[in-house]
C-alpha positions as a Markdown table, in Angstrom:
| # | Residue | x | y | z |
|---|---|---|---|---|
| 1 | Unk | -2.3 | 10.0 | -30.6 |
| 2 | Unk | 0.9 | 9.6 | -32.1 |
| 3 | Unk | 4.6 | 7.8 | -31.1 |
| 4 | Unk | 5.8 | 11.1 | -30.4 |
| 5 | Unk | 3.3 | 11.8 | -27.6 |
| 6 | Unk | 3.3 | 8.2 | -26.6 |
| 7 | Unk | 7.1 | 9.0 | -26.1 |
| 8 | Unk | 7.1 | 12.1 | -24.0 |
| 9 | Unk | 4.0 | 10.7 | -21.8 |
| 10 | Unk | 6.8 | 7.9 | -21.4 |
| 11 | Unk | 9.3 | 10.5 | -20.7 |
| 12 | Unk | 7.6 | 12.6 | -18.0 |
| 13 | Unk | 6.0 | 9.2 | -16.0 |
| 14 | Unk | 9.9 | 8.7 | -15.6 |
| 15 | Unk | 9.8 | 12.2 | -13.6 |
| 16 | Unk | 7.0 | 11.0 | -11.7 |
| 17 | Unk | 7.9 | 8.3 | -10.5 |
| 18 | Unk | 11.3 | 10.1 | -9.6 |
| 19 | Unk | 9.1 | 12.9 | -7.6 |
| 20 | Unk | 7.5 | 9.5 | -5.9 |
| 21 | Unk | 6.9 | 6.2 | -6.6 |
| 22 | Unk | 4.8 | 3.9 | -4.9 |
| 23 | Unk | 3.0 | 0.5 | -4.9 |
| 24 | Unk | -0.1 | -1.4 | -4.9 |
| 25 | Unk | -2.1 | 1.2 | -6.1 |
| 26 | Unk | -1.8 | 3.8 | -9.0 |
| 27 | Unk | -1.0 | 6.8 | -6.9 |
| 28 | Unk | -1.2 | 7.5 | -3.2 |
| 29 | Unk | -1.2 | 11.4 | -1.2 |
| 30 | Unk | 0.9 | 12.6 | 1.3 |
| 31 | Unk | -1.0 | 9.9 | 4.0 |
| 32 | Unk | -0.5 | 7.0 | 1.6 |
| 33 | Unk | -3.9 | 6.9 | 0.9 |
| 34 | Unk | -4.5 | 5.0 | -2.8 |
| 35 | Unk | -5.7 | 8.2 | -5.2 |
| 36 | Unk | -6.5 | 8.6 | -8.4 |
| 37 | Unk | -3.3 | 9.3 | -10.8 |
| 38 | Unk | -4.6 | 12.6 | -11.6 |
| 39 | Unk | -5.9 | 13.5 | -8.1 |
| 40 | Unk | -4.1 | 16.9 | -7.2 |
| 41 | Unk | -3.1 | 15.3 | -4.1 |
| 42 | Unk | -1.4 | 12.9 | -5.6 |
| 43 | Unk | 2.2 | 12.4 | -3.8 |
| 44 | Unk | 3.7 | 9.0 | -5.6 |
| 45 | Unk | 2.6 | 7.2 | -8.7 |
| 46 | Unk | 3.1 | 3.6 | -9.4 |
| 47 | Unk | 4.6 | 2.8 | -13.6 |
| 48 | Unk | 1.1 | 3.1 | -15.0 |
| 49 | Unk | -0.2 | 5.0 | -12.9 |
| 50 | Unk | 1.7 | 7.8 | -13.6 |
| 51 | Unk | 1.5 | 7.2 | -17.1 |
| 52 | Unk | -2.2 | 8.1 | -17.2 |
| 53 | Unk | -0.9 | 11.4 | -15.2 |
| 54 | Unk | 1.6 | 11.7 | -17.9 |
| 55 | Unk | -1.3 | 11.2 | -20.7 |
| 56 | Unk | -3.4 | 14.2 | -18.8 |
| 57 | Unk | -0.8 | 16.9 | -18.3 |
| 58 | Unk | -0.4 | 16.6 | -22.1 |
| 59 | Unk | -3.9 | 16.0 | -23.1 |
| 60 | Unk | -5.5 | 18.2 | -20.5 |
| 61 | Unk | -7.6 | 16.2 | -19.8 |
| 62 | Unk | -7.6 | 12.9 | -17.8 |
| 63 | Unk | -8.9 | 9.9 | -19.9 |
| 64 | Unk | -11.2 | 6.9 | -19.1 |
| 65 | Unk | -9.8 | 3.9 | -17.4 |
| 66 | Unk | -10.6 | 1.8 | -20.0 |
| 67 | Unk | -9.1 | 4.2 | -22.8 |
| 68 | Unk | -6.5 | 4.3 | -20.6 |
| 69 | Unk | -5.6 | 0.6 | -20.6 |
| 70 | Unk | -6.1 | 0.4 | -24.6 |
| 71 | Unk | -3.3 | 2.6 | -25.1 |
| 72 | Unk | -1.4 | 0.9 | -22.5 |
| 73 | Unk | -2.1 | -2.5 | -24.4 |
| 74 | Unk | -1.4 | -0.8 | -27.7 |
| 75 | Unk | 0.8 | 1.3 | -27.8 |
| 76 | Unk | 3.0 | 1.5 | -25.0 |
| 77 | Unk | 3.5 | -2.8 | -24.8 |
| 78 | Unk | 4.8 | -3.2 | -27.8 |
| 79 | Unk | 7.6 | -1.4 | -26.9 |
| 80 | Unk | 7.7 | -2.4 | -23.6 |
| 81 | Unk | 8.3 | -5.6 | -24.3 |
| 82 | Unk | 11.4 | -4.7 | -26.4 |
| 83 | Unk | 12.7 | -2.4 | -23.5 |
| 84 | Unk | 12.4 | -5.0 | -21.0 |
| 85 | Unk | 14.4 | -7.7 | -23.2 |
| 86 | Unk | 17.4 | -4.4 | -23.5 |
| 87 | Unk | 17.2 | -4.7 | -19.6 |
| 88 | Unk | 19.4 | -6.6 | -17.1 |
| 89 | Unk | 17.0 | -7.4 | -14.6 |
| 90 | Unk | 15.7 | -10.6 | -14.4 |
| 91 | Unk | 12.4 | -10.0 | -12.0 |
| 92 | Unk | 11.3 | -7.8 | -14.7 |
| 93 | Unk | 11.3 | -10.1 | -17.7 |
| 94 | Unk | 9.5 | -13.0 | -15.3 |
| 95 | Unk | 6.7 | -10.7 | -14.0 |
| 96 | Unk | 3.3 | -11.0 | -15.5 |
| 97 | Unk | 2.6 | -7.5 | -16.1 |
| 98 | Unk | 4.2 | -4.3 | -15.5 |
| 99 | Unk | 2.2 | -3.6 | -12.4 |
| 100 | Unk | 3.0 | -6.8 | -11.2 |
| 101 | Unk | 6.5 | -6.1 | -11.5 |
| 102 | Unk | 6.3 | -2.5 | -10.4 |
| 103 | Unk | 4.8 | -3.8 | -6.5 |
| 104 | Unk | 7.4 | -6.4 | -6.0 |
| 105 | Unk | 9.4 | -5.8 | -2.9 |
| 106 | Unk | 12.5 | -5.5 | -4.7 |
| 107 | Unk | 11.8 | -3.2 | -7.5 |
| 108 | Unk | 13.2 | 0.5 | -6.9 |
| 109 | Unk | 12.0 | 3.9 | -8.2 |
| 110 | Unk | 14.9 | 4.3 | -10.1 |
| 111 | Unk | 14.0 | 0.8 | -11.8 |
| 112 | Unk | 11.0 | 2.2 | -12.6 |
| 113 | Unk | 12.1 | 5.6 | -14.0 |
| 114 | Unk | 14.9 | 3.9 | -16.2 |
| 115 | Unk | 12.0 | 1.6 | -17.6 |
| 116 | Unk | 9.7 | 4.5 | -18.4 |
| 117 | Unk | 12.9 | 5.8 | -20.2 |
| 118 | Unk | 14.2 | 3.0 | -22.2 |
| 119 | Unk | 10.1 | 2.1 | -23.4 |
| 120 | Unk | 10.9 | 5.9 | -24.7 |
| 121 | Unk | 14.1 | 5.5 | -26.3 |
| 122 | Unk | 12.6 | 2.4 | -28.4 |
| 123 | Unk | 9.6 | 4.3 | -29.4 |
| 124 | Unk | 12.3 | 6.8 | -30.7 |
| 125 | Unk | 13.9 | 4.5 | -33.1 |
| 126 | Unk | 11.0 | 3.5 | -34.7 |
| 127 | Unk | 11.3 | -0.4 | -34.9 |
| 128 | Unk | 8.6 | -1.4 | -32.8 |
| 129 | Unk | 5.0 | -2.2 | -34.2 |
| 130 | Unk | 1.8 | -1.2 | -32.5 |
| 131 | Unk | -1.1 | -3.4 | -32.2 |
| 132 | Unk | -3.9 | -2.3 | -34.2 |
C-alpha cells in the first residue's frame, strides 16, 4: 500500500459517510441493524468503518480485521493526529480514539466527512511520518 491509496481510501470514506453515517457500530442496513462495512446492505458507515469499505472498493477485496486495524494504526494515525490538531473542534482533540469520537452525541456526519478529508489533504503534503 502506498500514501496515495491511503489518501483516496481517505477520500471516498468522506463519501460514505456523506451517503450515511452512523454510530456505535461500523456500519448498519436500512433497519439499523450493526453490519459488516462491506456487507452489501450496508446503509451508513461509522469513520473507520467506512474506511475498511473504502480499502475494499479499491483493493477488491475486503481485508482482515486485524489488517485492517494495522493500517489504521500505521498509516492513517499519523496523520490523523495532525488533521485533528488543524481542526476547531474541541470534542475531537479530547476523545480517546476516533471511534470514540465518532459515537458521541454531538458529532455530525459532516464532522466526520471533513475529518476523513483533511487526514487526506495531510497525507497529500507529505510531512507526516508513518509508523513502521
Amino acid at each position: 500500500m502506498d500514501v496515495e491509496m491511503d489518501r483516496k481510501a481517505c477520500l471516498r470514506a468522506a463519501e460514505l459517510v456523506e451517503q450515511g453515517h452512523c454510530k456505535y457500530a461500523a456500519a448498519r442496513n436500512a433497519l439499523g441493524v450493526s453490519v459488516l462495512p462491506t456487507d452489501e446492505g450496508a446503509e451508513s458507515w461509522c469513520a473507520t468503518g467506512a474506511l475498511e469499505k473504502a480499502y475494499a472498493e479499491i483493493y477488491g477485496t475486503p481485508m482482515e480485521r486485524l489488517a485492517m486495524s494495522n493500517v489504521l494504526r500505521e498509516r492513517i494515525s499519523p496523520a490523523a493526529c495532525q488533521a485533528r490538531d488543524a481542526l476547531p473542534w474541541k470534542r475531537l482533540k479530547r476523545a480517546s480514539s476516533v471511534p470514540a469520537w465518532n459515537n458521541l452525541p454531538s458529532t455530525r456526519p459532516e464532522q466526520v466527512a471533513a475529518f476523513l478529508r483533511k487526514i487526506a489533504e495531510v497525507m497529500a503534503t507529505g510531512k507526516f511520518t508513518l509508523r513502521q
